[in-house]
N, C-alpha and C positions, 0 to 999 in steps of 0.2 A: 806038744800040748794038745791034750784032747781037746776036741772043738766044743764040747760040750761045758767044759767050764770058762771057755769063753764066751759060751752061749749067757752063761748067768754072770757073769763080769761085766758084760753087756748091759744086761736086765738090771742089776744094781748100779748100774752107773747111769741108767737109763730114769731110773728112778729120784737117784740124785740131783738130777735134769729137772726133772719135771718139776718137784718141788720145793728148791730153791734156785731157783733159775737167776731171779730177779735179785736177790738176796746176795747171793755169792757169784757175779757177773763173770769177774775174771775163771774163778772156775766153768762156769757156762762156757764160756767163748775156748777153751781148753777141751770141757768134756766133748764139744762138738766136733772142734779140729782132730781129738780120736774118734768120733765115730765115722767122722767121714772118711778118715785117712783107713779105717778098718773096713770100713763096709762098703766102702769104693773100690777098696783092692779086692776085696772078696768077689763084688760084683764086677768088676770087669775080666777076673781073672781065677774064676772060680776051681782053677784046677792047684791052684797054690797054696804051699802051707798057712796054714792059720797061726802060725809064731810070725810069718811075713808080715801077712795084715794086721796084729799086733802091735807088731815094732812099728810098724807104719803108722800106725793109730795113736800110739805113743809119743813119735818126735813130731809129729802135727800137733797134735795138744797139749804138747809143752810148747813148743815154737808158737800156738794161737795164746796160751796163760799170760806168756812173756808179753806178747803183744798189748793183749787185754790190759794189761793193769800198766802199760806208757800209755792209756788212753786215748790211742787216735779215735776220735768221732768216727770214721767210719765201720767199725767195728758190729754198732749193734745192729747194722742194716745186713754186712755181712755175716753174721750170727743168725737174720731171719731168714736171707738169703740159702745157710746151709744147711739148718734144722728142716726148713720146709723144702730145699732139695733133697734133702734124705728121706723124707715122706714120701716124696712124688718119684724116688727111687724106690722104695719099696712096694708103692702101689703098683708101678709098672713091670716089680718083679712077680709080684702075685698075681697081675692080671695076662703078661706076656711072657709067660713062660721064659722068664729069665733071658731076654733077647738084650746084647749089649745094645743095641743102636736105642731099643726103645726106653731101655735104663738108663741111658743120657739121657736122650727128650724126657724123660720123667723126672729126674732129677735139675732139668733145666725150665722147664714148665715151674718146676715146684720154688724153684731156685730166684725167679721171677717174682711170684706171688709174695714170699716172705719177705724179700728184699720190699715189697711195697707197704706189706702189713708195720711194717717193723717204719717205714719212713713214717706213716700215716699217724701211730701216735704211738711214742717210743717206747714208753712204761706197760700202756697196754699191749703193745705188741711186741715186745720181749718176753713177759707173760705166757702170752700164748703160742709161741713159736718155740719157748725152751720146755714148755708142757708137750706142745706136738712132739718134739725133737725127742724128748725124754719117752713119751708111749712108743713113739719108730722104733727107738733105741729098743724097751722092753720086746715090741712084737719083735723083732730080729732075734733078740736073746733067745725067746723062749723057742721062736722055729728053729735057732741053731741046735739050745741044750735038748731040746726034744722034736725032735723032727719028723717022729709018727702020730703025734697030735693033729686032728681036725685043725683047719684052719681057723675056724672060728675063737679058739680059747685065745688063741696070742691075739686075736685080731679085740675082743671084749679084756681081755687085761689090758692091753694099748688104752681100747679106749675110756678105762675104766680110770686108767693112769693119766690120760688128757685133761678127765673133767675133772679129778679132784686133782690132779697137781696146779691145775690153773686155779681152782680153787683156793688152795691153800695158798698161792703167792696173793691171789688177789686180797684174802682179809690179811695176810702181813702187810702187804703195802696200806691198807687202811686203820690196820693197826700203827703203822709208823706214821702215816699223816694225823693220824690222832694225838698220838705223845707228841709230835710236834705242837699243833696248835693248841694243847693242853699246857706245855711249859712255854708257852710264848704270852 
């Protein structure tokens, strides 16, 4: 498989993240256990085919769907947990020249963070952790399908895809607190 249209398989799944995160959970908790399982194998093992990371990213995110919808509570914490360790992987790939050791600490930094965001208030920070999760996602796509691009376009698509994915979950969720308390 060329790596480039895993680049935008990525980016479109990436997108699907972002805005409906909140909306379609069990898918959430799925689309992340593939990108982690892709982009973890990528980045530890970056001499490996990209059908690997794939397949990886694949039986993670059916194995995380499965999960998601038996509903164990701890799920959405581990959701912010790996959205925002995939950020704090990525940042540390573009700021450390791709160095395994710092791509843990970056992913475990980040890994930290989410996991707290997500405890602190679980609607809003599911929200914003599958909008994060979902821009990572795209900035990855785009630096894989096109890899001679300035760093800056994938880095303003990302973040272009943060603030209106979060967006968009946040008037659905106020849109549904609405019809509720309108048919009640």
């Amino acid at each position: 498989m060329d790596l480039a249209i895993g680049g935008w398989i990525l980016v479109a799944v990436g997108l699907l993240l972002a805005f409906t995160g909140t909306k379609l959970f069990w898918l959430a908790v799925g689309i992340a256990g593939f990108a982690f399982g892709w982009l973890v194998t990528l980045a530890l093992f970056p001499n490996v085919d990209p059908v690997a990371g794939l397949l990886a990213g694949l039986v993670l995110g059916i194995a995380c769907g499965v999960v998601a919808i038996k509903g164990l509570p701890i799920i959405g914490k581990a959701l912010g947990a790996v959205l925002v360790g995939l950020f704090g992987l990525t940042l540390a790939k573009l700021f450390f020249d791709n160095n395994t050791v710092w791509n843990v600490v970056g992913f475990i930094v980040g890994a930290v963070i989410g996991y707290y965001v997500v405890k602190l208030s679980l609607n809003f920070g599911i929200a914003l952790v599958t909008a994060m999760g979902g821009a990572t996602m795209v900035w990855n796509g785009i630096v894989e399908a096109l890899p001679d691009l300035t760093d800056l376009i994938p880095a303003m698509a990302a973040l272009a895809t943060f603030i209106f994915g979060f967006l968009a979950q946040q008037a659905q969720r106020r849109e549904d607190e609405a019809s509720v308390s309108s048919s009640q």
